[in-house]
Residue frames as a rotation matrix with the C-alpha (Angstrom) as fourth column:
UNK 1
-0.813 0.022 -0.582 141.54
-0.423 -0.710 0.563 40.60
-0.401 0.704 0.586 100.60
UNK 2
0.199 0.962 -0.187 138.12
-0.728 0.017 -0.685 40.66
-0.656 0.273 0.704 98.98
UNK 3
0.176 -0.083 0.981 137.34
0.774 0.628 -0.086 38.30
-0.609 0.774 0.175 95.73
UNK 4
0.902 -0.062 0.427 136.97
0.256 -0.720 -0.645 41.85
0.348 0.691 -0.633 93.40
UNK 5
0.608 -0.763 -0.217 140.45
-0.703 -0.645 0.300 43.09
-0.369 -0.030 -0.929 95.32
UNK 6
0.215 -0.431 0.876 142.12
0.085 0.902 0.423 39.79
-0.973 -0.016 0.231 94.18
UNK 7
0.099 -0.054 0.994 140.94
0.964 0.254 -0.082 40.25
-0.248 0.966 0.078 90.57
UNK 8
0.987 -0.140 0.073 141.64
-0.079 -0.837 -0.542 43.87
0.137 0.529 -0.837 90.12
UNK 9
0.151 -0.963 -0.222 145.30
-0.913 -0.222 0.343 43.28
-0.380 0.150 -0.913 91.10
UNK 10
0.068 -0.314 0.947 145.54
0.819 0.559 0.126 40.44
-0.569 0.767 0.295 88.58
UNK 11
0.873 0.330 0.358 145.13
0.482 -0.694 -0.535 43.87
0.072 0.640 -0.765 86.46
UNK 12
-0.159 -0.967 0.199 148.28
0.963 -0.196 -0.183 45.24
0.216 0.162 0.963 84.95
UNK 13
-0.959 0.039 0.279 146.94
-0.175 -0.859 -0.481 48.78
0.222 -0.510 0.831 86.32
UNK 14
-0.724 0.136 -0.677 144.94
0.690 0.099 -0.717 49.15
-0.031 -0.986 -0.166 88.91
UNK 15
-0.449 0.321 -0.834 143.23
-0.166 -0.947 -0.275 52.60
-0.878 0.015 0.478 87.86
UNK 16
-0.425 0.721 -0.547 141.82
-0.806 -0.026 0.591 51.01
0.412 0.692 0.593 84.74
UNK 17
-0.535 0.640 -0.551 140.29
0.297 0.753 0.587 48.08
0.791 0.150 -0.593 86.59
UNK 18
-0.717 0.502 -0.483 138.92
0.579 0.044 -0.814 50.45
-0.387 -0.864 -0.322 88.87
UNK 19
-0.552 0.578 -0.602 137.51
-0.774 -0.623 0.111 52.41
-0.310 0.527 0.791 85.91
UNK 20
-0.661 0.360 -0.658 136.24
-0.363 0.614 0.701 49.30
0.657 0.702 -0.276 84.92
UNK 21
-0.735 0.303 -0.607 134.79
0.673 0.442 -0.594 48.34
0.088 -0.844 -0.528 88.12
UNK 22
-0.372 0.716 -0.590 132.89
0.029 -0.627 -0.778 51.80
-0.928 -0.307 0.213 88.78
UNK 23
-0.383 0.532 -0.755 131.58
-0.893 -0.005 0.450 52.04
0.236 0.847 0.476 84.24
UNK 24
-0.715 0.268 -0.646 130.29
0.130 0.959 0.253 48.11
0.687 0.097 -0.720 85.40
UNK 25
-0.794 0.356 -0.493 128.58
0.416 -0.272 -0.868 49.55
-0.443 -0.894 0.067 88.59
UNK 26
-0.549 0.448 -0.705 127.04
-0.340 -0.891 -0.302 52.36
-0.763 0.074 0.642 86.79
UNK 27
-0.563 0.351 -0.748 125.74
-0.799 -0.001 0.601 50.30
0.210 0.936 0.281 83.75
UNK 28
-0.585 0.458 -0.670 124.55
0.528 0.842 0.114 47.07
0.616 -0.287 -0.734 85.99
UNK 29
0.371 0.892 0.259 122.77
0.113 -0.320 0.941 49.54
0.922 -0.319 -0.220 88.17
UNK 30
-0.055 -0.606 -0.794 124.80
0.913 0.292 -0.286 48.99
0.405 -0.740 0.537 91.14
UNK 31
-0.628 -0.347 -0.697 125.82
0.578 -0.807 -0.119 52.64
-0.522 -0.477 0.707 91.31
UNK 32
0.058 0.918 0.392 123.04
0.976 0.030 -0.216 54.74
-0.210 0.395 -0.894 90.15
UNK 33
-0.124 -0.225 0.966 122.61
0.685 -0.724 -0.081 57.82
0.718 0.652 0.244 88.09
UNK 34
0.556 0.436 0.707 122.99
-0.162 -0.778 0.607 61.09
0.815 -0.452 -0.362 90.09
UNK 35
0.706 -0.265 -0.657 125.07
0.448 0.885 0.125 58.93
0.549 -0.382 0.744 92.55
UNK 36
0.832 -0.534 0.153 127.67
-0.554 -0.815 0.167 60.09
0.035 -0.223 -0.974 94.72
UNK 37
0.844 -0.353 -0.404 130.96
0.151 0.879 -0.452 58.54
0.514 0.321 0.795 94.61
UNK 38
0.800 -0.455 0.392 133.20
-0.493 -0.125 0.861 58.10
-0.343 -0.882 -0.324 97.64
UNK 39
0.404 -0.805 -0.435 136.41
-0.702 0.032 -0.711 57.33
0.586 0.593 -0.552 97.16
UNK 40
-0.578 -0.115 0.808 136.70
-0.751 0.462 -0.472 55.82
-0.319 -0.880 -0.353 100.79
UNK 41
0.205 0.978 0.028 133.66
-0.840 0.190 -0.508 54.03
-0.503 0.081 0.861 99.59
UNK 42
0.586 -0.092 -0.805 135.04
-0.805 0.043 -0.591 52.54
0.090 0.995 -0.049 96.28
UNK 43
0.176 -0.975 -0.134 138.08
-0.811 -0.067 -0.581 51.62
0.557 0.210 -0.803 97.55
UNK 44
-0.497 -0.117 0.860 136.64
-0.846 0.285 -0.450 49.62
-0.192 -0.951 -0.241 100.06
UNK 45
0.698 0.715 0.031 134.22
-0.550 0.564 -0.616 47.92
-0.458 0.413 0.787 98.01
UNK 46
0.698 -0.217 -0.683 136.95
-0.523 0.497 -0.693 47.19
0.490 0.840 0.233 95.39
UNK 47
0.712 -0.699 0.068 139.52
0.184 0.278 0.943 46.21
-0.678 -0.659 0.327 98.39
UNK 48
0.164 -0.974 0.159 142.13
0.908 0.086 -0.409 48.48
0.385 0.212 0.898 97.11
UNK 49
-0.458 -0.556 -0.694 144.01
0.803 -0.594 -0.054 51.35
-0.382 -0.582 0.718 97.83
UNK 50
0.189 0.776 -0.602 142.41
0.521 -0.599 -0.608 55.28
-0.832 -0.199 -0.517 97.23
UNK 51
-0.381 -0.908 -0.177 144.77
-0.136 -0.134 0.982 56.01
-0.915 0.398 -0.073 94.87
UNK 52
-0.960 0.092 0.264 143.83
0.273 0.502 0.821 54.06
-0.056 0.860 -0.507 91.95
UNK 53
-0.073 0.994 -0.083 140.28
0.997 0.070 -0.042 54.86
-0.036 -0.086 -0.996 92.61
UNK 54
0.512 0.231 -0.828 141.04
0.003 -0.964 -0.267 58.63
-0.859 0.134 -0.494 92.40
UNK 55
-0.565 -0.740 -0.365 142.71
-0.226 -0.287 0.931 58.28
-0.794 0.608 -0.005 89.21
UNK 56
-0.446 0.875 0.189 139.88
0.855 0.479 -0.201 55.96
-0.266 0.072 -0.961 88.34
UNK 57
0.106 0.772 -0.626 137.61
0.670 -0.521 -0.529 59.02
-0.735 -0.363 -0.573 88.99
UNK 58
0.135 0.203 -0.970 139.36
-0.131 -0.967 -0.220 61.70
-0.982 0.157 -0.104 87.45
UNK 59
-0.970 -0.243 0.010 139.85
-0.072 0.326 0.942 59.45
-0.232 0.914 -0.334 84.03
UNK 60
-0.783 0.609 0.129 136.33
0.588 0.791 -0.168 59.09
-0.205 -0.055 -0.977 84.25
UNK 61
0.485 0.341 -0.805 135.26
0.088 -0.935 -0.343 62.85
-0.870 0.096 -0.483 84.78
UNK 62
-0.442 -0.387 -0.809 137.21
-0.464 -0.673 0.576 63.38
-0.767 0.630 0.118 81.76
UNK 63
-0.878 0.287 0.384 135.32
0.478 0.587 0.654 60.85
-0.038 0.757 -0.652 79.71
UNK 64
-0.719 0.651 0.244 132.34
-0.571 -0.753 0.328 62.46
0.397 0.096 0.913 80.85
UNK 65
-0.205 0.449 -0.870 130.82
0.219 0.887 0.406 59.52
0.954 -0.108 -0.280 82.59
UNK 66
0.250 0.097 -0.963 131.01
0.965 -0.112 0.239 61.45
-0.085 -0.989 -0.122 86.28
UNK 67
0.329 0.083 0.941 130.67
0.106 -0.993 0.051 64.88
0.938 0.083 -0.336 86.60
UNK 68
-0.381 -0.546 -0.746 133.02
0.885 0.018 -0.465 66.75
0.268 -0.837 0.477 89.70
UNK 69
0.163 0.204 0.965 131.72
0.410 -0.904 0.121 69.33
0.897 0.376 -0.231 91.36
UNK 70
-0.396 -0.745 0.536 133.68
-0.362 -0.410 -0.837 71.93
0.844 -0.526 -0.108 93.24
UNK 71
-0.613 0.089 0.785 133.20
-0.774 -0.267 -0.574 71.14
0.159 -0.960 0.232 97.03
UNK 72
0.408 0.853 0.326 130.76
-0.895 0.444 -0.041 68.11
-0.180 -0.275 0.944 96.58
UNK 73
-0.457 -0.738 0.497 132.64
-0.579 0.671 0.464 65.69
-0.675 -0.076 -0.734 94.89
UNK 74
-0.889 -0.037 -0.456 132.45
-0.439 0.348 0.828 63.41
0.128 0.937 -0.326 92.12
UNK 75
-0.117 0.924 0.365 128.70
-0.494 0.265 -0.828 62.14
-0.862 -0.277 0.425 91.20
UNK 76
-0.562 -0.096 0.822 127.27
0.442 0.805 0.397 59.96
-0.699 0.586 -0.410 88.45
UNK 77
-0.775 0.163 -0.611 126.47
-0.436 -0.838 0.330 61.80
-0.458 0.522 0.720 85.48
UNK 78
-0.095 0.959 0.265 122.80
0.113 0.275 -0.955 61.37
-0.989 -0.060 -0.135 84.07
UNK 79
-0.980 -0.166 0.107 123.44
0.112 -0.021 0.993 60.07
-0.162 0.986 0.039 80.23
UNK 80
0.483 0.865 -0.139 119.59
-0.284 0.005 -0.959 61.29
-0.829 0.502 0.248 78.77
UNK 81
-0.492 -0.281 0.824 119.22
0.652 0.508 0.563 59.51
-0.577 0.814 -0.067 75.26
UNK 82
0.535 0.643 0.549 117.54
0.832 -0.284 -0.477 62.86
-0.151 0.711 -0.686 73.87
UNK 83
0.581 -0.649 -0.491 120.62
-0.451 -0.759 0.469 64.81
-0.677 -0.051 -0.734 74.52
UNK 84
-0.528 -0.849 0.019 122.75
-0.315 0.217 0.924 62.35
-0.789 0.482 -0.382 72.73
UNK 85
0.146 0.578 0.803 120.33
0.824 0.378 -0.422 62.08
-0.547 0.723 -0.421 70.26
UNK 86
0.984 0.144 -0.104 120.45
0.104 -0.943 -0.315 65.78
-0.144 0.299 -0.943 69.70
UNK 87
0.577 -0.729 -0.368 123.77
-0.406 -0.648 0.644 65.86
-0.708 -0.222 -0.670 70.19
UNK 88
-0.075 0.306 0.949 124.39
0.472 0.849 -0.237 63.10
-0.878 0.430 -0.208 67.08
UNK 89
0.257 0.335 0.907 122.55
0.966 -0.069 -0.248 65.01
-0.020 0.940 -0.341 64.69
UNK 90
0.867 -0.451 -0.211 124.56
-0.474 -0.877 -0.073 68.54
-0.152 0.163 -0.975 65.14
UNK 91
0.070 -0.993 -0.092 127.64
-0.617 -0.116 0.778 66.09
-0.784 0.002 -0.621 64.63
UNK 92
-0.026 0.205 0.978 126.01
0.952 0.304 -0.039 64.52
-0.306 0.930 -0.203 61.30
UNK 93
0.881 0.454 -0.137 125.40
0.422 -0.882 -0.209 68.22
-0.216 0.126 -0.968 60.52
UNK 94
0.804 -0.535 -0.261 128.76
-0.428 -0.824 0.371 69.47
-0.413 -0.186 -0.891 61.15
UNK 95
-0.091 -0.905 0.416 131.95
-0.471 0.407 0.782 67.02
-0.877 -0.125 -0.463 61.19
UNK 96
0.211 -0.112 0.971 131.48
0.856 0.501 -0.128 65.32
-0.473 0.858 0.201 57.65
UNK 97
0.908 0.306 0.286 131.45
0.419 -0.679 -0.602 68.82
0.010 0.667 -0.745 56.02
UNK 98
0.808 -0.587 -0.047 134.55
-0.498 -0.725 0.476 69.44
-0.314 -0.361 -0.878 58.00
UNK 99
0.362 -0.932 0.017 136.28
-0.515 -0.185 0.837 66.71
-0.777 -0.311 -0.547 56.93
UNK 100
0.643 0.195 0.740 135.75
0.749 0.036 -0.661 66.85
-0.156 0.980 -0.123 53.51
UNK 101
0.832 -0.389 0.395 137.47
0.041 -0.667 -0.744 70.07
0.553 0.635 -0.539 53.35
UNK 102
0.349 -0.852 0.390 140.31
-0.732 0.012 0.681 69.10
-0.585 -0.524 -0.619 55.69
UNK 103
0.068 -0.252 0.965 140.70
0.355 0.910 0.213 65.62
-0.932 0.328 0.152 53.87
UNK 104
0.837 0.430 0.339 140.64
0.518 -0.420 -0.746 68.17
-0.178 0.799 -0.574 50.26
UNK 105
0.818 -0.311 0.484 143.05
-0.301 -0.948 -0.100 70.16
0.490 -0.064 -0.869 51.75
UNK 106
0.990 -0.140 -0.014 145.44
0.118 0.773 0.624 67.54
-0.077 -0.619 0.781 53.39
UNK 107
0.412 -0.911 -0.003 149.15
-0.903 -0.408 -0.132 68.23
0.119 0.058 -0.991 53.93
UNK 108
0.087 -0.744 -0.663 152.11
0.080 0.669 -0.739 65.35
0.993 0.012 0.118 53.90
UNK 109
-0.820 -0.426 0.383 152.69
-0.458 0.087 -0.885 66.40
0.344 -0.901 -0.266 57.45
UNK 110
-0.328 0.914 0.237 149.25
-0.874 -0.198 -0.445 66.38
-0.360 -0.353 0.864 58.82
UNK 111
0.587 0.353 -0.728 148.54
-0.506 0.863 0.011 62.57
0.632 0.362 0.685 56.84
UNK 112
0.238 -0.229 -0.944 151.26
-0.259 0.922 -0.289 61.63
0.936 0.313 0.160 58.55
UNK 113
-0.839 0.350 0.417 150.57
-0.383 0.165 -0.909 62.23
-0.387 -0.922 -0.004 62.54
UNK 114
0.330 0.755 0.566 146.91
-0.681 0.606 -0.411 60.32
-0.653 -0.250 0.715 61.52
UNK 115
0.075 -0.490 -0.869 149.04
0.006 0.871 -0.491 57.40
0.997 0.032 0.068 59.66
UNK 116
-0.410 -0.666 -0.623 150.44
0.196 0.603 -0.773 57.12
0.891 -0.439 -0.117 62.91
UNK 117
-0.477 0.609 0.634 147.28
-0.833 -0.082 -0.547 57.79
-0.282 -0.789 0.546 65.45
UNK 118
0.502 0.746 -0.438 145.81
-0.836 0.548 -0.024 54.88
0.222 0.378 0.899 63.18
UNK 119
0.136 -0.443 -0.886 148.32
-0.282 0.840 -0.464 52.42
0.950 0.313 -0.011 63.76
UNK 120
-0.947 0.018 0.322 148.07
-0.322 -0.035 -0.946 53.04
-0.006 -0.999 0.039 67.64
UNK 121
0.092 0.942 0.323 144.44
-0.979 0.144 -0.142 52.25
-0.180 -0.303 0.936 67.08
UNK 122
0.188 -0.293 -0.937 145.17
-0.629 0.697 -0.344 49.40
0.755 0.654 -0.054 65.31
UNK 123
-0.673 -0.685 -0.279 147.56
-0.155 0.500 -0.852 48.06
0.723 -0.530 -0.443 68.14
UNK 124
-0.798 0.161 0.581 145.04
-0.592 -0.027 -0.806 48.70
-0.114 -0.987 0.116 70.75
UNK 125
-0.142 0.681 -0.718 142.45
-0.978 0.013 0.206 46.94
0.150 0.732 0.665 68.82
UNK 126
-0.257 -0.568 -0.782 144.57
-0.207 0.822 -0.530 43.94
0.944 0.025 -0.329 68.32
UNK 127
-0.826 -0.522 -0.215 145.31
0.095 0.247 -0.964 43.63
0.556 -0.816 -0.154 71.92
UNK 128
0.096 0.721 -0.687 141.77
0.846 0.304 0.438 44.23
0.524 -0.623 -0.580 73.35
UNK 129
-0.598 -0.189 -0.779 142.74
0.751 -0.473 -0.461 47.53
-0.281 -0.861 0.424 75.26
UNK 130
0.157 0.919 0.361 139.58
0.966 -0.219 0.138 49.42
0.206 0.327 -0.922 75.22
UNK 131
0.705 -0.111 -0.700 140.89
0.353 -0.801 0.484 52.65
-0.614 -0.588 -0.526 77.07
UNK 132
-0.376 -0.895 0.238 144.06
0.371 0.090 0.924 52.68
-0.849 0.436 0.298 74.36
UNK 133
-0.248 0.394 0.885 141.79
0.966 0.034 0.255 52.65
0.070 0.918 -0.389 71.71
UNK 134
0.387 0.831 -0.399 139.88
0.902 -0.252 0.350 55.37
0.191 -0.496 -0.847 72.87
UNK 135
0.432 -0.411 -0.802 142.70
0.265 -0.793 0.549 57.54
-0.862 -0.450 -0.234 73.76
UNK 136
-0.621 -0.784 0.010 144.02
0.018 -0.002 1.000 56.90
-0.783 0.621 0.015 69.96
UNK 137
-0.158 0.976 0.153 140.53
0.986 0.148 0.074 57.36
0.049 0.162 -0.986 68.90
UNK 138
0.394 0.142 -0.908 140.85
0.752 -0.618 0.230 60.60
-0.528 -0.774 -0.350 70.27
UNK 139
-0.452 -0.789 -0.416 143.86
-0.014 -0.461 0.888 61.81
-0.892 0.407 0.198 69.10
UNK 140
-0.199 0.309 0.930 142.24
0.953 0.284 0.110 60.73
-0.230 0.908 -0.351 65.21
UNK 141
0.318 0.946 -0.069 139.48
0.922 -0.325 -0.210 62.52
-0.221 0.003 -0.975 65.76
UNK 142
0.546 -0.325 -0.772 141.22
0.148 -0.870 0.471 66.14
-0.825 -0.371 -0.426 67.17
UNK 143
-0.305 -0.784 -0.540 143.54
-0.035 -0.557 0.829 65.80
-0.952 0.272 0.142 64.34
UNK 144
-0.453 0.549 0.702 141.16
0.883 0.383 0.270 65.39
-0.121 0.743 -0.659 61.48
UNK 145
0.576 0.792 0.200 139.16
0.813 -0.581 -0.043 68.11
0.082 0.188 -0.979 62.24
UNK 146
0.281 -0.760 -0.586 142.31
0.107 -0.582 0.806 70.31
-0.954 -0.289 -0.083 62.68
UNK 147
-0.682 -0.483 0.549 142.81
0.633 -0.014 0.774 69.91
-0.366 0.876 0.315 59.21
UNK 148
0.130 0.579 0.805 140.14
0.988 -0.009 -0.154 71.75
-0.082 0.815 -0.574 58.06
UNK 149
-0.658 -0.737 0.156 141.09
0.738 -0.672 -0.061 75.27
0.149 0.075 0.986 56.54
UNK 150
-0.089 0.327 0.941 137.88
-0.243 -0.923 0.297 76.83
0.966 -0.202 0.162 57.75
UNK 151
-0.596 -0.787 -0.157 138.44
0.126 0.101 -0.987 77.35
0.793 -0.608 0.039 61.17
UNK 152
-0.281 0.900 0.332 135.12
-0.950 -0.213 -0.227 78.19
-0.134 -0.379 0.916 62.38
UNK 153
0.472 0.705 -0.529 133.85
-0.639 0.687 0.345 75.01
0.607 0.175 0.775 61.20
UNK 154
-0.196 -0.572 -0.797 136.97
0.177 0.778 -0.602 73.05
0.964 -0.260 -0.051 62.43
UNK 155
-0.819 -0.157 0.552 135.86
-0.270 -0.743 -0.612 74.86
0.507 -0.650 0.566 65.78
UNK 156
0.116 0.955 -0.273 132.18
-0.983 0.150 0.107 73.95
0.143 0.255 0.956 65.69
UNK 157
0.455 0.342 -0.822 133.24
-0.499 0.863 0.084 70.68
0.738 0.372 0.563 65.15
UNK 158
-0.564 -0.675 -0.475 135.71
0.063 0.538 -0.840 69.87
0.823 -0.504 -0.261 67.61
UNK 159
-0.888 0.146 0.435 133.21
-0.444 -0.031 -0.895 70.66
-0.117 -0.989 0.093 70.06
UNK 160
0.436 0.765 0.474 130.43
-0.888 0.450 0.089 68.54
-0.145 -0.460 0.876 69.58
UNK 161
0.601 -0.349 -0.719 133.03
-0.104 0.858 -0.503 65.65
0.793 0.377 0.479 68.96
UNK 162
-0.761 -0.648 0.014 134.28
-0.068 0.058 -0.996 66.48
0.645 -0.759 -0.088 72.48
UNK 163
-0.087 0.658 0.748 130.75
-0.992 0.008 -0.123 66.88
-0.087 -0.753 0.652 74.11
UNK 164
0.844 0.411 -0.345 130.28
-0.354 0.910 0.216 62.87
0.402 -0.060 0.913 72.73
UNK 165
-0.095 -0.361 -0.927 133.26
-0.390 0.871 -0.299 61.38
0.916 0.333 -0.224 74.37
UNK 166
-0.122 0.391 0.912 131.42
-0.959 0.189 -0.210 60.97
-0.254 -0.901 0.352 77.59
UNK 167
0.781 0.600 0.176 129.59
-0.548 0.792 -0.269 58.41
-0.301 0.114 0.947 75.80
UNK 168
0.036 -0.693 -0.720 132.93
-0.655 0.528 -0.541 56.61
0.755 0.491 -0.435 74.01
UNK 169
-0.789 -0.500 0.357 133.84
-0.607 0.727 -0.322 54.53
-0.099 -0.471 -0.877 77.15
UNK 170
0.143 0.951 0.276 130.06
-0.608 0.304 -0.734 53.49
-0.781 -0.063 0.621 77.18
UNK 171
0.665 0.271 -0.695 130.19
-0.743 0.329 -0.583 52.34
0.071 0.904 0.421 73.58
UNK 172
0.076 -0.849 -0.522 133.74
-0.808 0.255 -0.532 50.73
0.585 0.462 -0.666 74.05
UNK 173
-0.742 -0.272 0.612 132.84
-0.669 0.264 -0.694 48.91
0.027 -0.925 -0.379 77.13
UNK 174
0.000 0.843 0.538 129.13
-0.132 0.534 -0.835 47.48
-0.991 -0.071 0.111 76.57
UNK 175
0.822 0.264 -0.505 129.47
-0.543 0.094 -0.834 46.86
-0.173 0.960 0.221 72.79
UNK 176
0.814 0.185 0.550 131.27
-0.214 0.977 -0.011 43.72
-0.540 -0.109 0.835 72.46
UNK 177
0.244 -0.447 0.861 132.21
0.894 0.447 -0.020 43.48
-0.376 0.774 0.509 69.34
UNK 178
0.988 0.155 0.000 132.85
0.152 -0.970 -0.188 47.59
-0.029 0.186 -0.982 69.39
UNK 179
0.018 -0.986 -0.164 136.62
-0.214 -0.164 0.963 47.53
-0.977 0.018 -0.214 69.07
UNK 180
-0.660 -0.481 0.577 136.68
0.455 0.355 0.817 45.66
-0.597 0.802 -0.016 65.59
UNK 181
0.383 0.432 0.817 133.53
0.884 -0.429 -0.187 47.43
0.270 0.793 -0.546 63.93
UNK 182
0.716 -0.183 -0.674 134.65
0.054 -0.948 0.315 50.87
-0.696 -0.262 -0.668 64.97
UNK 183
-0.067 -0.967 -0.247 138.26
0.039 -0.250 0.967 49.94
-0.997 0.055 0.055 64.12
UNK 184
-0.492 0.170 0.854 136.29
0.735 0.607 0.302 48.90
-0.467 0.776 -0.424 60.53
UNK 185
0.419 0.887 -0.195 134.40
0.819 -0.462 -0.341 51.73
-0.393 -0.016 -0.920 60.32
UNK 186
0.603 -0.590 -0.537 137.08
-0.142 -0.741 0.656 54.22
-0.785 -0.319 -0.531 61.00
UNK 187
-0.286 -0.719 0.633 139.35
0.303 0.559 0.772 52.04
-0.909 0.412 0.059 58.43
UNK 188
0.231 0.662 0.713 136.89
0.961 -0.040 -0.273 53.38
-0.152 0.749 -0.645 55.82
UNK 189
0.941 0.075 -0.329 137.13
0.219 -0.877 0.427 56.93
-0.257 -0.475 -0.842 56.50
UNK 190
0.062 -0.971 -0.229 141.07
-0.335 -0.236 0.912 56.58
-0.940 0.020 -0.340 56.74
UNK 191
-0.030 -0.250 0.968 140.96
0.889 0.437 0.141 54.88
-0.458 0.864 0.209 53.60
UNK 192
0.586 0.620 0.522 139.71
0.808 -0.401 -0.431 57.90
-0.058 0.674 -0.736 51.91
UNK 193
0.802 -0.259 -0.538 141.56
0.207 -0.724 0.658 60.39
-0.560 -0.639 -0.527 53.94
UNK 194
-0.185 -0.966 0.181 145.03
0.308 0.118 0.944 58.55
-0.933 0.230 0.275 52.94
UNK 195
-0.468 -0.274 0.840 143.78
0.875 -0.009 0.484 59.03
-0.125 0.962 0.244 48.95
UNK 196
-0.759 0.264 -0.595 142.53
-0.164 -0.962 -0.217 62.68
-0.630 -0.067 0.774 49.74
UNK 197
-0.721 0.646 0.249 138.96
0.568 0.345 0.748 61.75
0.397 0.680 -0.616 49.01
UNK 198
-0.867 0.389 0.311 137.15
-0.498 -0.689 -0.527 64.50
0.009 -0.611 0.791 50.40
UNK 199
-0.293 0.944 0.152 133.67
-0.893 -0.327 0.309 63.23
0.342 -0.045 0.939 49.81
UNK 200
0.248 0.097 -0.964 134.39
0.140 0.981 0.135 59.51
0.959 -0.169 0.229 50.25
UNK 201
-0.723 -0.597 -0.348 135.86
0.458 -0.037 -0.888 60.55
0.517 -0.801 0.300 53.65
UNK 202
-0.568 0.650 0.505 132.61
-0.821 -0.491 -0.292 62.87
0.058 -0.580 0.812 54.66
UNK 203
0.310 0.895 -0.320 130.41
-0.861 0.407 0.306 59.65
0.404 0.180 0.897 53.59
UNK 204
-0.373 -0.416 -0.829 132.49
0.499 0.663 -0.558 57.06
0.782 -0.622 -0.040 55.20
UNK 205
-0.846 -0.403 0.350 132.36
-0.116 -0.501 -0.858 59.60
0.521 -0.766 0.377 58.18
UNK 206
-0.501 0.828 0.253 128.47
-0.791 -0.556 0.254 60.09
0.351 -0.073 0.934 58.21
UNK 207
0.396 0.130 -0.909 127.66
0.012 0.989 0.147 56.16
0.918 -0.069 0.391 57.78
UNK 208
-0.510 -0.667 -0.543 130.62
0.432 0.347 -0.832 55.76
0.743 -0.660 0.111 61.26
UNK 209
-0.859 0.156 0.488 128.24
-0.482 -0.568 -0.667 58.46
0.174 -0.808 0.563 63.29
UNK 210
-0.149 0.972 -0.180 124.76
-0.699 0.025 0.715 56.64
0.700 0.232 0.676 62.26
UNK 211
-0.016 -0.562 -0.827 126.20
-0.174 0.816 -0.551 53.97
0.985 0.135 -0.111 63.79
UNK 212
-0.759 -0.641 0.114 127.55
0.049 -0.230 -0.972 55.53
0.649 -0.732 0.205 66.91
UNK 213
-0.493 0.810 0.318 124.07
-0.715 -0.585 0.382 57.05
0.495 -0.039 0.868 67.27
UNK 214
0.223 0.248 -0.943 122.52
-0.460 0.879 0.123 53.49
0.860 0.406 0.310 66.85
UNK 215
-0.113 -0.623 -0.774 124.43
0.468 0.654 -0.595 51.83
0.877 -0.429 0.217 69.29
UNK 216
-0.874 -0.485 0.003 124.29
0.265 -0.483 -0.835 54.44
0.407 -0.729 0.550 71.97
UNK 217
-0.546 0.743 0.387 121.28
-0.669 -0.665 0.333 54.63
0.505 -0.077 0.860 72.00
UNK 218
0.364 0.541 -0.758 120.26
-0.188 0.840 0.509 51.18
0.912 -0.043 0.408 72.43
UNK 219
-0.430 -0.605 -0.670 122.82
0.603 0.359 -0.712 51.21
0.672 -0.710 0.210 75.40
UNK 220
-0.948 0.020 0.316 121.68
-0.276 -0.541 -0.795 54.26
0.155 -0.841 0.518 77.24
UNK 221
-0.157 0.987 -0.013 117.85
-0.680 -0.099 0.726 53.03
0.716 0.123 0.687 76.38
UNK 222
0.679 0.069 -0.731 118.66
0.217 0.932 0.290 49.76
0.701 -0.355 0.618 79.03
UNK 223
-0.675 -0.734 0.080 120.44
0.243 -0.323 -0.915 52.11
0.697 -0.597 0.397 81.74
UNK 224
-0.067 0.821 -0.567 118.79
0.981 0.159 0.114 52.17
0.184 -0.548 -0.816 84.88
UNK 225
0.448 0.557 0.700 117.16
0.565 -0.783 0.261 55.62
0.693 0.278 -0.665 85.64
UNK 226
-0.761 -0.648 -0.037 118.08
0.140 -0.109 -0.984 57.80
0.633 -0.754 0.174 87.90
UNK 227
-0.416 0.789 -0.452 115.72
0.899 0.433 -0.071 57.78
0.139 -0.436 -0.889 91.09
UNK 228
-0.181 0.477 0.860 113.25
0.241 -0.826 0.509 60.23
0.954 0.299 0.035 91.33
UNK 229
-0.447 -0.205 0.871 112.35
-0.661 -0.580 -0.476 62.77
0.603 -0.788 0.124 94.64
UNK 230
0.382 0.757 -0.531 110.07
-0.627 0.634 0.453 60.27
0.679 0.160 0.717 95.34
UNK 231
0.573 -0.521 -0.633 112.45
-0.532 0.351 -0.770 57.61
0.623 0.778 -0.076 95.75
UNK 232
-0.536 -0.798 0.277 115.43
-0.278 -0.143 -0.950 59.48
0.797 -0.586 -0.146 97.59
């Protein structure tokens, strides 16, 4: 067995240290934008089984980090920093407004499923599990903007807060210290939520995207290109 198959099965699953393996590939350059991605390929590099490396994949297509397409198969997806730039400022635009008037409008039930999506962040936090977070990150998010009683907006919003979690593993993975400011960030936000503060909750919210923005940008600005016709 390889050195990299050795240290991915020190890994209490297998399918996140091969997501970790291929989001390291793709950000050291290794595996390049536009890329195709063989499973036979992968698996061999990482000296494990295909398995994990198609779960790998299809945790990955859902992040938005690889794109699958029918009959070709799974490719590296081409992160442009003027799409998520654009895409940023239609969720400053939108998702504070929404959850002002969801956080305004805040049922006992509804506080308490995001009491208890926060305290899953939390845990994963603690513990370092970047993919946990994320998935309890998630959940926050989906229910927050569910709260709001116009439904068009809550609509509006949930999709450009679903076009950005391509970028989330990115942020959670290459940003160090991105587990505890997020989890700080976010802590702000919930603060408000928990004392139905509508506007402290949109401005907590607005301040947590500038951020994102910030950060994501500086990461995708130091991804390697994809190669041009040239190139190929």
């Amino acid at each position: 067995m390889s050195d990299v198959g050795r240290s991915l099965h020190q890994h209490p699953s297998l399918a996140i240290a091969a997501q970790d393996w291929i989001t390291n590939a793709i950000l050291d350059g290794r595996i390049k934008p536009g890329e195709k991605l063989a499973e036979g390929h992968l698996a061999h590099e990482m000296g494990i089984s295909r398995s994990p490396v198609r779960e790998a994949l299809r945790a990955l297509a859902g992040q938005g980090l690889i794109e699958v397409e029918p009959r070709r198969g799974a490719f590296v997806a081409d992160l442009d920093a003027h799409q998520a730039a654009d895409l940023y400022a239609c969720r400053l635009l939108i998702e504070p407004e929404c959850v002002r008037q969801g956080t305004a409008a805040l049922s006992d039930v509804s506080l308490d499923a995001l009491m208890a999506a926060f305290a899953q962040m939390e845990s994963a936090a603690g513990q370092g599990q970047a993919d946990a977070y994320v998935a309890a990150l998630t959940t926050y998010n989906r229910d927050l903007l569910n709260t709001c009683p116009n439904r068009l907006l809550s609509e509006m919003a949930e999709s450009t807060w679903r076009r950005s979690l391509r970028y989330w593993g990115l942020l959670a993975r290459h940003t160090p210290t991105y587990l505890r400011e997020s989890l700080d960030r976010n802590s702000t936000v919930h603060d408000a939520v928990i004392r139905r503060d509508g506007d402290g909750a949109a401005a907590a919210l607005s301040g947590l995207l500038e951020w994102s923005m910030s950060a994501l940008a500086t990461i995708i600005a130091n991804l390697p290109s994809a190669p041009t016709a040239e190139g190929q």
